[in-house]
BALOBA-1460 file (C-alpha; in Angstrom, 3 decimals):
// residues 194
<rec num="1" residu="x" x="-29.663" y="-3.454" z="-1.317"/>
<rec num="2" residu="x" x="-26.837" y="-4.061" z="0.929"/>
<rec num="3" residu="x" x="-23.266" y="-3.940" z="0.273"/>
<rec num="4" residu="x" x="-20.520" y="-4.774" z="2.615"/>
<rec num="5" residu="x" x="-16.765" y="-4.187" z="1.808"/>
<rec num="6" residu="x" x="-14.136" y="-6.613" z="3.081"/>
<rec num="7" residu="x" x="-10.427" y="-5.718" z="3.627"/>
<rec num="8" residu="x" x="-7.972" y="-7.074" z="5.354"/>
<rec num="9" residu="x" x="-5.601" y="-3.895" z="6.016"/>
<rec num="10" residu="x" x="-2.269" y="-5.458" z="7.124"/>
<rec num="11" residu="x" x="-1.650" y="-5.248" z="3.068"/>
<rec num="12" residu="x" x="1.309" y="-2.750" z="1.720"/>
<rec num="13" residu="x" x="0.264" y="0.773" z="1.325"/>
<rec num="14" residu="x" x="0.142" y="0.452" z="-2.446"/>
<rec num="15" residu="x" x="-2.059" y="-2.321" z="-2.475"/>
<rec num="16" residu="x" x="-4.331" y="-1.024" z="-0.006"/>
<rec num="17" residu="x" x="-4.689" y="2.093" z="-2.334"/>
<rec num="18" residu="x" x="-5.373" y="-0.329" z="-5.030"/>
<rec num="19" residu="x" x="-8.513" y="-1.888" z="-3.035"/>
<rec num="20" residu="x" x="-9.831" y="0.816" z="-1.134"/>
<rec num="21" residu="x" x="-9.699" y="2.636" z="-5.262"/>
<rec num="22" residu="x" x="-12.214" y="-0.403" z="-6.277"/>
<rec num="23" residu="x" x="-14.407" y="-0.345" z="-3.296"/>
<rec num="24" residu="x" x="-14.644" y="3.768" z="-3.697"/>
<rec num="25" residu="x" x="-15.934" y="2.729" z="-7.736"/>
<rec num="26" residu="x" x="-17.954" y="-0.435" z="-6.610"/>
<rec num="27" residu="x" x="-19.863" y="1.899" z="-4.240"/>
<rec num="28" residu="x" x="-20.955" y="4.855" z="-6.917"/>
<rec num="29" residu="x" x="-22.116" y="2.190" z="-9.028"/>
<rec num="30" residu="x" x="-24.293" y="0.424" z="-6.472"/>
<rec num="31" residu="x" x="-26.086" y="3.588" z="-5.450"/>
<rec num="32" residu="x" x="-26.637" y="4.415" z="-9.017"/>
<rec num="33" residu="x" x="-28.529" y="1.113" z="-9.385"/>
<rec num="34" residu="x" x="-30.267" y="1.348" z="-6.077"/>
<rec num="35" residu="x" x="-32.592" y="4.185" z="-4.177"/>
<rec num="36" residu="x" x="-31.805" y="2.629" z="-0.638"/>
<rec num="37" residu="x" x="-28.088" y="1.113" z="-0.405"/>
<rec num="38" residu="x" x="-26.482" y="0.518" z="3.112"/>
<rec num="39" residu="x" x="-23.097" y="0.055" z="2.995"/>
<rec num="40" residu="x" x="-21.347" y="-1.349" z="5.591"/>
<rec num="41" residu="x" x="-17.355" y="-1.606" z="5.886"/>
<rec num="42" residu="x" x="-15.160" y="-4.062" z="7.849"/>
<rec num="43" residu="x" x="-11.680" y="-4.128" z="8.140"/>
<rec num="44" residu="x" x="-9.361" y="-6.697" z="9.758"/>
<rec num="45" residu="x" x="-6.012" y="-8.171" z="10.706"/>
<rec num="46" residu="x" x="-6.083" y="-11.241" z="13.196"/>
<rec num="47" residu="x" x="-9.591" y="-9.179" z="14.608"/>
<rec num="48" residu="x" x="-12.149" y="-7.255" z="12.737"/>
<rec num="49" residu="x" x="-13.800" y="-3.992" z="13.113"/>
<rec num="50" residu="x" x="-16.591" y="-2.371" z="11.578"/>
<rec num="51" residu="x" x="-15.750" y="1.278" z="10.081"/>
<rec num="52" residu="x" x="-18.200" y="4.085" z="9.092"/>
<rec num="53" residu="x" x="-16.903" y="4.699" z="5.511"/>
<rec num="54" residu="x" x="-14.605" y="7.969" z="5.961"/>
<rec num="55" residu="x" x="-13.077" y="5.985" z="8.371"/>
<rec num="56" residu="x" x="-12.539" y="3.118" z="6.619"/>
<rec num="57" residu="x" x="-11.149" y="4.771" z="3.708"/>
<rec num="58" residu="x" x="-8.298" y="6.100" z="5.780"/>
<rec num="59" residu="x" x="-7.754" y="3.250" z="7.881"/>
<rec num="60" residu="x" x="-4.230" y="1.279" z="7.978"/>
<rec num="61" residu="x" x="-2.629" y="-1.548" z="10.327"/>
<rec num="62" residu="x" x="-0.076" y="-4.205" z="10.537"/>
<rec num="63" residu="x" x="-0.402" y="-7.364" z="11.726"/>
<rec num="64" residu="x" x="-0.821" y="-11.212" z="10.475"/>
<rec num="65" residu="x" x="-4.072" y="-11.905" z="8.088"/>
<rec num="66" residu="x" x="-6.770" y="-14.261" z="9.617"/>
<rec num="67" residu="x" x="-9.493" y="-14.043" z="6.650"/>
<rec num="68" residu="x" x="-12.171" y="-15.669" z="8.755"/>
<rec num="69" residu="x" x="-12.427" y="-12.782" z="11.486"/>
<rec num="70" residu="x" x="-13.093" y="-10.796" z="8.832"/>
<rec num="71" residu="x" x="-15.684" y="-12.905" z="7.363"/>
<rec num="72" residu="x" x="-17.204" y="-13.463" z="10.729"/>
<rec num="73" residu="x" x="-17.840" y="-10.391" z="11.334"/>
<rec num="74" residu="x" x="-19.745" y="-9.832" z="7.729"/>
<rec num="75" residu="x" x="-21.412" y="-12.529" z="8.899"/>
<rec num="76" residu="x" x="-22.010" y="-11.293" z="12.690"/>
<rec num="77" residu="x" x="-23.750" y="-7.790" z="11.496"/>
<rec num="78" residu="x" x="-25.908" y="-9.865" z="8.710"/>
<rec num="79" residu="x" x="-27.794" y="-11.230" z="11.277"/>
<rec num="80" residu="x" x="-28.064" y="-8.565" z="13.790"/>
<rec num="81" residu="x" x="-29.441" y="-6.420" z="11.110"/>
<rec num="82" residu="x" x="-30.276" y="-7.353" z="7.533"/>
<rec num="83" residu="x" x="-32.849" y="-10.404" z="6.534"/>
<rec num="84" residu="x" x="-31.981" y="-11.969" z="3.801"/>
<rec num="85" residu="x" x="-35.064" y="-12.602" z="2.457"/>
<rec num="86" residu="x" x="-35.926" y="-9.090" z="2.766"/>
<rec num="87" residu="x" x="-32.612" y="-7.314" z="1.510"/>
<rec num="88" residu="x" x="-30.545" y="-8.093" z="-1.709"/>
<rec num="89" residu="x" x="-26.896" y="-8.682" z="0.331"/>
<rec num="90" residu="x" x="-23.539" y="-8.564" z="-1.586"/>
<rec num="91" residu="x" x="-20.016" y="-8.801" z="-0.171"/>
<rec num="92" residu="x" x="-17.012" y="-7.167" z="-1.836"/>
<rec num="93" residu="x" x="-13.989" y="-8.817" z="-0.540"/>
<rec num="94" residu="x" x="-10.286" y="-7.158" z="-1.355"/>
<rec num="95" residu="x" x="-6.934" y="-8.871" z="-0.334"/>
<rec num="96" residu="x" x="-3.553" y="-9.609" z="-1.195"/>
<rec num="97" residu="x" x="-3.893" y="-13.205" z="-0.613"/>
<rec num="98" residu="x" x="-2.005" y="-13.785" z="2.206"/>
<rec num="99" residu="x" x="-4.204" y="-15.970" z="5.335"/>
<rec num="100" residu="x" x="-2.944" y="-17.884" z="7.907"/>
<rec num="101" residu="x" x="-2.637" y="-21.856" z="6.859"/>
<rec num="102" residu="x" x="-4.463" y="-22.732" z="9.894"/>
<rec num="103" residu="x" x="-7.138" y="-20.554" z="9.239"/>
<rec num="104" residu="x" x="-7.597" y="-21.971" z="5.872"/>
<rec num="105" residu="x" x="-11.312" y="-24.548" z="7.134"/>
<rec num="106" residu="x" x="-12.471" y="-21.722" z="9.136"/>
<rec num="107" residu="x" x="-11.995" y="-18.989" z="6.421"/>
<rec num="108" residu="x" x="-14.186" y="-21.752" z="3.797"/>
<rec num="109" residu="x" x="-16.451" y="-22.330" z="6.616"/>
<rec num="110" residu="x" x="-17.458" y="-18.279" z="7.008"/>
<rec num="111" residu="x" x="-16.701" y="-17.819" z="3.543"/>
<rec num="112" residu="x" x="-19.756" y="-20.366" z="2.899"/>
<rec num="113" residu="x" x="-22.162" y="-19.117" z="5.795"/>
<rec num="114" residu="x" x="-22.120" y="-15.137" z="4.238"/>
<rec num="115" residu="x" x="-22.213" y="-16.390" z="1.010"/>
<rec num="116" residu="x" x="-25.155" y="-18.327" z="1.567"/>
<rec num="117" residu="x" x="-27.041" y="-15.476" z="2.227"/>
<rec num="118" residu="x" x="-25.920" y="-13.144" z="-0.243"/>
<rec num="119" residu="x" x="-27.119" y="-12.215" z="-3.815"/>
<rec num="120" residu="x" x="-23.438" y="-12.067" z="-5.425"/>
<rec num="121" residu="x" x="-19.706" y="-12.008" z="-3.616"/>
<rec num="122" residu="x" x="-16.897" y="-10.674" z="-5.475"/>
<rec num="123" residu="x" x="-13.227" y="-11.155" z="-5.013"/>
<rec num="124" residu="x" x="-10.232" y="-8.875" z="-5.697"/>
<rec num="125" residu="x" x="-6.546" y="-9.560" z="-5.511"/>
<rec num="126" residu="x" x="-4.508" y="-6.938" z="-5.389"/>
<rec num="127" residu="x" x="-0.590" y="-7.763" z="-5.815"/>
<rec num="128" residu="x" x="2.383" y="-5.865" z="-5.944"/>
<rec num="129" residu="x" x="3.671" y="-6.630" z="-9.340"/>
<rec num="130" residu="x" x="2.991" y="-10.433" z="-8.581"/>
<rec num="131" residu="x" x="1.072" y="-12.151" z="-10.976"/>
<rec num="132" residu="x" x="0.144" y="-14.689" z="-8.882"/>
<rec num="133" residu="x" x="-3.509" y="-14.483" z="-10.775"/>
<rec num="134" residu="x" x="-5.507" y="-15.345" z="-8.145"/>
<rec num="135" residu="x" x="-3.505" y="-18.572" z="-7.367"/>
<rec num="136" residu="x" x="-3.192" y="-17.875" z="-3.170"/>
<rec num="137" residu="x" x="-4.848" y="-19.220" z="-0.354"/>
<rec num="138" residu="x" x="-7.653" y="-16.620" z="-0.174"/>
<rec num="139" residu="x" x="-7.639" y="-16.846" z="-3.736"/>
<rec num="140" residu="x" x="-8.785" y="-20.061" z="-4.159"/>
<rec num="141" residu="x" x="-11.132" y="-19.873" z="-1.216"/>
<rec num="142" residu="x" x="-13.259" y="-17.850" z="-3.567"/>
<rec num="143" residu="x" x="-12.602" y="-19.700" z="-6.933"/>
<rec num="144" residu="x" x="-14.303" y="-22.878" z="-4.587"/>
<rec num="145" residu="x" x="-17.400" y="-20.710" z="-4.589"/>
<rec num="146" residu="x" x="-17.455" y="-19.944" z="-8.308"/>
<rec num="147" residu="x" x="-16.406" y="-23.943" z="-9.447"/>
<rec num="148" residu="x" x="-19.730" y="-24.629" z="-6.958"/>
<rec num="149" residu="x" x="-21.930" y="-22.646" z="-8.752"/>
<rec num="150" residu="x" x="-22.574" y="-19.967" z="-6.646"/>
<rec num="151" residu="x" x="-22.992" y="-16.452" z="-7.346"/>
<rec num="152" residu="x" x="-19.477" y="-14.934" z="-7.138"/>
<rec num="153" residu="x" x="-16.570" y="-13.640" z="-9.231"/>
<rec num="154" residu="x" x="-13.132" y="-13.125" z="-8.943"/>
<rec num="155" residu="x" x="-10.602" y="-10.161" z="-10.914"/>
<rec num="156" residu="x" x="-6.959" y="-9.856" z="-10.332"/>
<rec num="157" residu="x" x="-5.613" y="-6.198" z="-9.517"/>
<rec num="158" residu="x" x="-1.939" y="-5.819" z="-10.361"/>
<rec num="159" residu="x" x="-2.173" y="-2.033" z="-11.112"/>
<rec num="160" residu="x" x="-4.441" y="1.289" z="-10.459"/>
<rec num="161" residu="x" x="-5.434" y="0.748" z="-14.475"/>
<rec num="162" residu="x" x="-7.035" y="-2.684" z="-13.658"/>
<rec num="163" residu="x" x="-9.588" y="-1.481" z="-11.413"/>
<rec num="164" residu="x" x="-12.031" y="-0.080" z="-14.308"/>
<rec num="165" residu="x" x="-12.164" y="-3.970" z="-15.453"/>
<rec num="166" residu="x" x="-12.858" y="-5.195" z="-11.899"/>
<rec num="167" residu="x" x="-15.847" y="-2.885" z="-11.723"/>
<rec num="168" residu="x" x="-17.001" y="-3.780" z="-15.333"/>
<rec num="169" residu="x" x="-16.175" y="-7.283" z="-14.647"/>
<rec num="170" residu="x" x="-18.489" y="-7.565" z="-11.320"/>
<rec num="171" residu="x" x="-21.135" y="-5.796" z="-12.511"/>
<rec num="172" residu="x" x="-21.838" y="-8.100" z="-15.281"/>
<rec num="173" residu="x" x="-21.132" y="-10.760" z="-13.275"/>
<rec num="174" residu="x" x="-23.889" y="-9.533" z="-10.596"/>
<rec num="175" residu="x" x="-26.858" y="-8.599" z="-13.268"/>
<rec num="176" residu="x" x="-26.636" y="-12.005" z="-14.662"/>
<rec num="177" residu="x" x="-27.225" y="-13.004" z="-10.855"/>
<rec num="178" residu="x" x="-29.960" y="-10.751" z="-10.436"/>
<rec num="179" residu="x" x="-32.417" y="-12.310" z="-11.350"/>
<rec num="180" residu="x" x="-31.803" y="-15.069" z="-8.847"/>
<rec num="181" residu="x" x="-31.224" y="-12.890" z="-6.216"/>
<rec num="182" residu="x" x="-34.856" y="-10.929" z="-7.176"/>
<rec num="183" residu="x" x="-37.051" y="-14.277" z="-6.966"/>
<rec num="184" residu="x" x="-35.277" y="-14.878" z="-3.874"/>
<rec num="185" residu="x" x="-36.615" y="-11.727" z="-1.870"/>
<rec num="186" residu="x" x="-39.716" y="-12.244" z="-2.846"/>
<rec num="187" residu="x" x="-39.832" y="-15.120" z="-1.753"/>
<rec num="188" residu="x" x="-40.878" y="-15.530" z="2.068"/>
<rec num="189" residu="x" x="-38.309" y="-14.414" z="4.376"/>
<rec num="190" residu="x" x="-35.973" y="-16.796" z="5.800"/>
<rec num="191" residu="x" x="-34.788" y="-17.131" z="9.613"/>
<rec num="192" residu="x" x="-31.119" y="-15.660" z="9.874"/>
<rec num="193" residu="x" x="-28.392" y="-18.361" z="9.659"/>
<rec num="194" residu="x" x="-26.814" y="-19.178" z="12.574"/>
């Protein structure tokens, strides 16, 4: 399996905390249910950067929030190195929301091109004490992907104590896509989108 971590990291302190807490717990669990798990970690503001994961657990920035760069890039290292048809892919995506309006066709666009290659995406919000419940741009970027049919999930993160539910909440959400995602590798392997 591969796993790849999302976050933009122009977020408040707190709330970066709050994601980088899930992705640490989303991580154990995925390496408990596979032998051979890559993980790869990309962080971004208005560019994106790929971060070995000590790095990317310490890394901060300012800046304004362009979701697609982020998304690009997922989707950039997907087909330099991993197959589809060959590798169970799953995105974990963490924000607070926030993306620029004009980035909102480009962030569905990239959003849809990872997405169609991987076995489940999940979605966290974190928010400072705002229960915006998963109401914001990026927000419902990702409930599109759920209303479609797709293999994705979405969990709200107001405080440190919700991040046990996330987990719980995305792993049921992924073994009920499992099975899907198994008859697709064997399957035969597929040309990388591009």
């Amino acid at each position: 399996g591969v796993q790849t971590c999302a976050l933009p990291i122009c977020m408040s302190d707190r709330d970066r905390k709050l994601a980088k807490t899930f992705f640490f717990w989303v991580v154990q669990g995925l390496r408990r249910e596979y032998r051979s798990l890559e993980t790869v970690f990309v962080a971004h503001t208005t560019e994106a950067w790929e971060f070995n994961e000590p790095d990317f657990f310490q890394v901060s920035g300012t800046g304004g929030t362009v979701a697609s760069t982020g998304l690009l890039k997922v989707r950039e290292i997907m087909d330099e190195r991993y197959n589809p048809g060959r590798c169970n892919i799953y995105l974990f995506y963490a924000s607070d929301g926030d993306n620029s309006v004009s980035d909102a066709a480009e962030a569905r666009t990239a959003l849809n091109a990872v997405t169609a290659d991987t076995c489940f995406t999940g979605y966290v919000e974190v928010s400072s004490g705002l229960s915006r419940q998963l109401a914001t741009e990026t927000g419902k970027l990702f409930a599109e992907l759920s209303a479609a049919g797709c293999a994705a999930g979405s969990y709200p993160l107001n405080d440190f104590d919700d991040v046990w539910g996330a987990v719980r909440h995305f792993f049921t959400s992924e073994s009920q896509s499992s099975l899907i995602c198994a008859r697709r590798a064997s399957a035969s392997p597929r040309p990388p989108h591009r």
